[in-house]
Structure formats: C-alpha cells, structure tokens
N, C-alpha and C positions, 0 to 999 in steps of 0.2 A: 504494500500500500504506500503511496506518494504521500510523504510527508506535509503537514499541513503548515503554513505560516499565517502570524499573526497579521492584519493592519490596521489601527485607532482610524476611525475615518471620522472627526465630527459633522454633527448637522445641525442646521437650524432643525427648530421646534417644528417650524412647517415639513422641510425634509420628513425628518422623523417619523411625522405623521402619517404621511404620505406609505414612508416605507411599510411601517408596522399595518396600514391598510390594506397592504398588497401577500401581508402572511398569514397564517392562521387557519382555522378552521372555516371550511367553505371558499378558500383560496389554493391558488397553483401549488404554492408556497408555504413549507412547515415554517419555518425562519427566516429571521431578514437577513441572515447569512447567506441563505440558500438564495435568495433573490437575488441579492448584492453579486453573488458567484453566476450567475445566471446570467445577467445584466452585464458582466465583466465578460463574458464566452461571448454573448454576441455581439459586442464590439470587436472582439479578436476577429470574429467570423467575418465581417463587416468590413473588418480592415485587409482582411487576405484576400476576398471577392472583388475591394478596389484594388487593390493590388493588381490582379489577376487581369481584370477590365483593362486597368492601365496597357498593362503589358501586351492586353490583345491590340487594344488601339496605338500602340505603339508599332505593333506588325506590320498593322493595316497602314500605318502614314511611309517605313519602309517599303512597302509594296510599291505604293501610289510616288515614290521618289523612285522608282527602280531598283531601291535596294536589297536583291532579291539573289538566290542561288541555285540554278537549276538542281530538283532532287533525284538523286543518282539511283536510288534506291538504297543505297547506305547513308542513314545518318551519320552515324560518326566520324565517316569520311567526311561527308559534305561541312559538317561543324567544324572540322581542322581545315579547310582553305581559308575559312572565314578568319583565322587565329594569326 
C-alpha cells in the first residue's frame, strides 16, 4: 500500500462549508479527505488531457508547415532521422 502524506490546507468558513456539504451521508463522499483527493485526481486528469490536446495540435501545425517524415513502416527508424 502507497504510503499516505499529510497536507494542512486552510479554509475560509465558506470553503469549509461548502466542502463538508459535499460529504457525508447521502453524498458521493464519506470525507472531505476523500473529496479533497478526488478533486486533486481530476485536475491531474485535466492537466495530462491538455497536455495531450496540446501535443496533438502541435502535430497538426507540423503537418500544415511541412514538417512531416515519410513512415517507412519502422518507427524507430523513422524517429532516429529526425535526431
């Protein structure tokens, strides 16, 4: 099992409120741990989807400049001309 770390996050009152809202009984959420951890995965998620998006539209403006490598049928060949 992956060891757990601690982190003090304060909140305003409102926060707070907010979170403890979001746990409990009749909610997704046993703890505002569990939310708080939930909340934090799908930012991670978030951020590697842009990532990803990025790097596709990154291809696509290579393409549209020409910057393109006929595929030989071996990648790994073709990825060392480019080196």
């Amino acid at each position: 099992m992956e060891k757990l770390a601690t982190i003090n996050i304060p909140l305003t009152d409102e926060l707070k409120k907010f979170v403890v809202s979001q746990t409990g009984k009749g909610t997704l959420y046993s703890t505002p741990s569990e939310y708080v951890r939930d909340l934090i995965r799908h930012e991670a998620e978030r951020k590697k989807a842009s990532n990803l998006r990025n790097s596709i539209i990154e291809g696509y403006q290579d393409s549209i400049n020409g910057n393109v490598v006929r595929f030989s049928g071996n990648l790994k060949s073709d990825l060392a001309k480019l080196k």
